[in-house]
N, C-alpha and C positions, 0 to 999 in steps of 0.2 A: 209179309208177302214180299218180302223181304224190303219188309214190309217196303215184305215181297208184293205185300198192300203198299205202294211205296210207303205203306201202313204209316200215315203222316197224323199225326195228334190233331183232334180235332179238325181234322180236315185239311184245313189250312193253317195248321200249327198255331190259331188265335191263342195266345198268350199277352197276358198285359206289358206293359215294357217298362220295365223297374232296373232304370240304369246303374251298375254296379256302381259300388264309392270308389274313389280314387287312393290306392291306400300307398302311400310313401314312406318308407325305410332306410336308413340309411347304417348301410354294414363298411366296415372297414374290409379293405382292399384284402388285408394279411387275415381277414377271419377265418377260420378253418367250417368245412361244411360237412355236416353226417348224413349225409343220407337217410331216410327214414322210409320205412315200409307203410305203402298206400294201407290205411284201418281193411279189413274185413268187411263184405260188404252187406255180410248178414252176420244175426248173433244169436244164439243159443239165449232162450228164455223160458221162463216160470210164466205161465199165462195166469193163473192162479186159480182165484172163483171170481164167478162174476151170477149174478142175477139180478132180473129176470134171464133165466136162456137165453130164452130167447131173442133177448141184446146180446150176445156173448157171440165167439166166434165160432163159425161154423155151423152156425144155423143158417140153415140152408132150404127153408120152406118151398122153395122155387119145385123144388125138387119133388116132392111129394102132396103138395098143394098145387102151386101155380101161385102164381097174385099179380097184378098190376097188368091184367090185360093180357098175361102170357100163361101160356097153359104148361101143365106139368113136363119137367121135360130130365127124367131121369135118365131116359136112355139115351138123350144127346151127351152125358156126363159120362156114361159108358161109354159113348162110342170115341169120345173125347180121348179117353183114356188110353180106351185101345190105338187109338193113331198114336199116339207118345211110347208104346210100350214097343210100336212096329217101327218107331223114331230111334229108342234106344237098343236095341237089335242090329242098328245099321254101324258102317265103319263110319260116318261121320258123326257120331255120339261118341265112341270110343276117339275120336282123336279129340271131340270136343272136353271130354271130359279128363284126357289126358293133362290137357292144359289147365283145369280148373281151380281158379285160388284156394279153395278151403277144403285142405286134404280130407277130411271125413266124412265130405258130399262125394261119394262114389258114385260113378254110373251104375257098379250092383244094387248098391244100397237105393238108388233113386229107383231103379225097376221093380226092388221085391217092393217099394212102398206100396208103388201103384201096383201091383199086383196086389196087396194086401188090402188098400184102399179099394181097390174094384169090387173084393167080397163084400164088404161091408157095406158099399154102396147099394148092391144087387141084395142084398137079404135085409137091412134095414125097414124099421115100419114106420117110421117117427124123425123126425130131423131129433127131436131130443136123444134117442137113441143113437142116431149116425152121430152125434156130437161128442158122446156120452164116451161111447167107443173111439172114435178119432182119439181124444183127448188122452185115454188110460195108453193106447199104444202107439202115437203118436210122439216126436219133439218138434216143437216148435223153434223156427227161424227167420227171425227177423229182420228184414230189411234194417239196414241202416238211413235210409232214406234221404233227402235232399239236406238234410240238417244236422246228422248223427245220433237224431233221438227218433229214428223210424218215422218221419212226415212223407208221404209217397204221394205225388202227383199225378191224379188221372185223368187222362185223357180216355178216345172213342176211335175207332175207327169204321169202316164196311165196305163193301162191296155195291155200288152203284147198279140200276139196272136203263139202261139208256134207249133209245132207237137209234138207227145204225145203216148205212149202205154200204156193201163190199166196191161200190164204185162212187164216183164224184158225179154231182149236179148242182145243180145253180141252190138249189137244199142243202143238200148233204156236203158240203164244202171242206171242214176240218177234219184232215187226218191223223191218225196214230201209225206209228210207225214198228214194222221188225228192226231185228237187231243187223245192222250190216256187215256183212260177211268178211271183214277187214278191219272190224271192230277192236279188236287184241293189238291191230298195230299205230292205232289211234295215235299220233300223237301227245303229249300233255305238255301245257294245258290243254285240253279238250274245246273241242267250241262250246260255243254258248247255249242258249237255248233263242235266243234271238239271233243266233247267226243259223240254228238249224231251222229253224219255223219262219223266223222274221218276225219283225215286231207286231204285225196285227195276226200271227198266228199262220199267213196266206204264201208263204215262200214260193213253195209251189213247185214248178220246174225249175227254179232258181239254186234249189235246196240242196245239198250234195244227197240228202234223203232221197230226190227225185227214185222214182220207181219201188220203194222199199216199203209206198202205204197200204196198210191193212185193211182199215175201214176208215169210214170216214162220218162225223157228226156233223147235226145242224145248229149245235150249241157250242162257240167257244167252250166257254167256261165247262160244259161237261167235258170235253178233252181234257180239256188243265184240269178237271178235277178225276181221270181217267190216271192221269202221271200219276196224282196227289195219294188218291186208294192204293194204286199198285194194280186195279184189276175191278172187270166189270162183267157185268152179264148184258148182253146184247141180241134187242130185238129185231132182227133186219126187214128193210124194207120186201124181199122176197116171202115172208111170211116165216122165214125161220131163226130161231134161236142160237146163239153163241155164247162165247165168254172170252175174255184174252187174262192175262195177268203178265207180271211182270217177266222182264226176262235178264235186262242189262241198264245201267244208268251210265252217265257220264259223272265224272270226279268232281262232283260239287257240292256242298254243303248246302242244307236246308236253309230257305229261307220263309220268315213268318209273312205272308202278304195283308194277314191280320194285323201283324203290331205296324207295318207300313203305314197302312191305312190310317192304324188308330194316332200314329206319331205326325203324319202328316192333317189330324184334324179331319179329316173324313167320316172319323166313326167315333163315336162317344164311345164311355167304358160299358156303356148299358148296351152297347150295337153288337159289343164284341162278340159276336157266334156266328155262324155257318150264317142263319136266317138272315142276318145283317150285312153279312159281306156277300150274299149273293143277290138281296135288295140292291145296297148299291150298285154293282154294276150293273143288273136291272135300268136303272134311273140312269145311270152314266155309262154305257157301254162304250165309250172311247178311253176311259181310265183304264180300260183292259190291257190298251196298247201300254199302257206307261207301268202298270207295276203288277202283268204277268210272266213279264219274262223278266224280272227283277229277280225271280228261281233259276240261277240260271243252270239248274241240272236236269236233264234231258233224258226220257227214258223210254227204252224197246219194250215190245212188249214181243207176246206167240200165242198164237192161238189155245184155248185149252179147250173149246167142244163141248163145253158145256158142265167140264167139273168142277168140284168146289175150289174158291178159293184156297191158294199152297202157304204156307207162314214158311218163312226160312228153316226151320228143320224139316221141311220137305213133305210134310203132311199136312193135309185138309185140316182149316181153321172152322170151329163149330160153335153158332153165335152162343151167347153168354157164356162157353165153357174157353175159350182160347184168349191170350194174353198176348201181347209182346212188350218184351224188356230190354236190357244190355245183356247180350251174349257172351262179354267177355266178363259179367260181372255175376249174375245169374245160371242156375243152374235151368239149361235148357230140357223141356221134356218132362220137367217135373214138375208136381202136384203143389200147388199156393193154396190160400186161401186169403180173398181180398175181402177188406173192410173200408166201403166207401158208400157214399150216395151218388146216385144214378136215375137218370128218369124214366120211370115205365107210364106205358098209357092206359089212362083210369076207362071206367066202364063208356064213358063220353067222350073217348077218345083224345085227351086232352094230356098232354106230358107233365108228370107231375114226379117233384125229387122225392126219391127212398134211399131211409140208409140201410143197405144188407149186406151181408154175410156171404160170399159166395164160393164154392171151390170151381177152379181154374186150371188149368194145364199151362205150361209156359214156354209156349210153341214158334213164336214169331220174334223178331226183331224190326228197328227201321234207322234210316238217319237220323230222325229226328230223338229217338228215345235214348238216350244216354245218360249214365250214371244209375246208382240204386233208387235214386228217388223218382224214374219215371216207370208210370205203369198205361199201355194202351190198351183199351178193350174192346173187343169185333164183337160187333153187337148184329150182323147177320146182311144182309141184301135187300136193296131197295127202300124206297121213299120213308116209310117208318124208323126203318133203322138209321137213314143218313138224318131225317129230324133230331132223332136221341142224341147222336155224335155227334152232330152241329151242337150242342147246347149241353154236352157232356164237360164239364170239369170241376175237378172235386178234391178235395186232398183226405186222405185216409191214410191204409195201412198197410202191407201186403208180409205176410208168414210164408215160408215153404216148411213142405212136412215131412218127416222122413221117419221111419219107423226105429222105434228107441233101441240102441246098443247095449 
């Protein structure tokens, strides 16, 4: 959502904070240098056999069963598809894919996939069957992932659902903002996000934003967690419904308010998720001021009325079936299959981790997701779903699939 959700991992990008090593070399002045070509960032593999199946990849039970609290949901993976097939039809697939590192990942050849894949999805009786078949016409492409032996980091994302007033009251006090119409001639550096909000979030009429806010929340932190998604659904005080999503950011790089926290002694390694960073400022709601605008990237939103969440190639994100990755490294629009654990909620309602098999469409990007070994996953709208991705991380595996040559 691009990510557009400002589609931020985990939320608030909680990652552990494993300070790189310091590595020192010393080359002579006269050494000559070759340049070398960045590896490929997927690779052509033999998946081979595996059993039971249904450990193996591309079981896909979800699909024809249901399990973990979520019920059968074949035709979100249609309709998935079909947004990626109406994705790659448009002229920004064709320039995207003009640019794409690994000459044999065509925009044709990714469209007949999923065209090829959609049959088989719609006439299958059996995930063994839909396996059976992927596999025989099918190849498989493997990430290279954070490590160069395919190790792929997942994270969560969603779509918030909030209460909301199109006006301010001594309540509804924190706004979000449109994009200002002189936005293009911005300066850079860009301001801050403490120089557009102010440090307790309250600028106000101080703000050069003055007159540009949209609505406005009774929760800090759901605003800052409003930037964070990229985009919300909104219940307003008038009795009716909206949504905004993203629209424009300011030039700043992500920051983790998660490993802040946990760097500064805040939060244990056991704290680190969603539940726990938004306990704490719970308990401390003046840390707010000191380490939310420590992001100091600032983002507009526009209204969108009520439609689904957009992932950066410009189509509705569809929970368990939409991805977001690196666009410069990933083939956008096209068909994955990820192998990771994830939490679904059991019959008692209670978040429990499963490892599965799932196929994916790979529709979104974000600041935060860079290189081949990040993989985010929109797990869908409201309280349930921000539970899952608050407590979403996991390392696995992620394939794209492309019909054999």
């Amino acid at each position: 959502m691009k990510k557009t959700l400002a589609l931020f991992s985990l939320g608030l990008g909680i990652t552990l904070f494993q300070p790189l090593p310091i590595a020192v070399s010393q080359v002579s002045p006269t050494a000559p240098t070759t340049p070398t070509a960045a590896p490929a960032p997927l690779k052509l593999i033999d998946i081979g056999t595996c059993t039971p199946r249904s450990a193996c990849l591309g079981w896909d039970e979800q699909l024809f069963f249901g399990h973990g609290g979520l019920g059968r949901d074949r035709q979100s993976l249609l309709k998935s598809i079909d947004n990626s097939l109406s994705y790659l039809n448009s002229d920004r697939a064709i320039n995207a894919y003009n640019n794409y590192p690994i000459k044999e990942i065509t925009r044709d050849r990714v469209r007949r996939s999923l065209q090829r894949f959609r049959q088989l999805v719609a006439t299958a009786k059996t995930p063994a069957q839909l396996q059976a078949n992927v596999k025989r016409e099918f190849a498989f492409y493997k990430s290279v992932g954070d490590d160069g032996k395919g190790r792929v980091k997942f994270t969560a994302y969603y779509a918030p659902i909030y209460q909301a007033s199109r006006t301010p009251t001594a309540e509804y006090k924190y706004p979000i903002y449109r994009v200002p119409s002189d936005f293009d001639q911005w300066t850079k550096p860009h301001p801050k996000r403490e120089e557009l909000e102010g440090v307790d979030g309250l600028l106000g009429n101080k703000s050069r934003l003055k007159g540009l806010e949209m609505f406005w929340l009774r929760d800090r932190f759901q605003a800052y967690m409003i930037h964070i998604q990229g985009s919300a659904k909104l219940r307003l005080t008038d009795g009716t419904e909206t949504s905004v999503g993203f629209a424009r950011g300011t030039d700043y790089p992500w920051t983790s308010i998660g490993r802040l926290l946990f760097q500064d002694g805040k939060l244990s390694k056991e704290q680190l998720n969603m539940p726990g960073i938004i306990s704490y400022f719970q308990k401390n709601p003046q840390s707010m001021d000191n380490y939310l605008p420590r992001w100091e990237r600032f983002i507009f939103f526009k209204e969108t009325n009520g439609e689904p969440a957009t992932g950066s190639t410009g189509v509705p994100l569809v929970p368990e079936r939409s991805i977001a990755t690196d666009k410069a490294l990933l083939p956008p629009g096209a068909l994955a299959v990820i192998n990771g654990t994830f939490p679904y909620p059991n019959r008692r309602g209670q978040l429990v981790n499963r490892r599965v098999s799932r196929f994916v469409l790979d529709q979104d990007t974000g600041s935060a997701i860079k290189g081949p070994g990040r993989v985010d996953y929109f797990l869908g709208y409201g309280d349930v779903a921000g539970d899952r991705a608050g407590i979403t991380v996991s390392t696995g595996s992620i394939y794209y699939l492309l019909l054999k040559e």
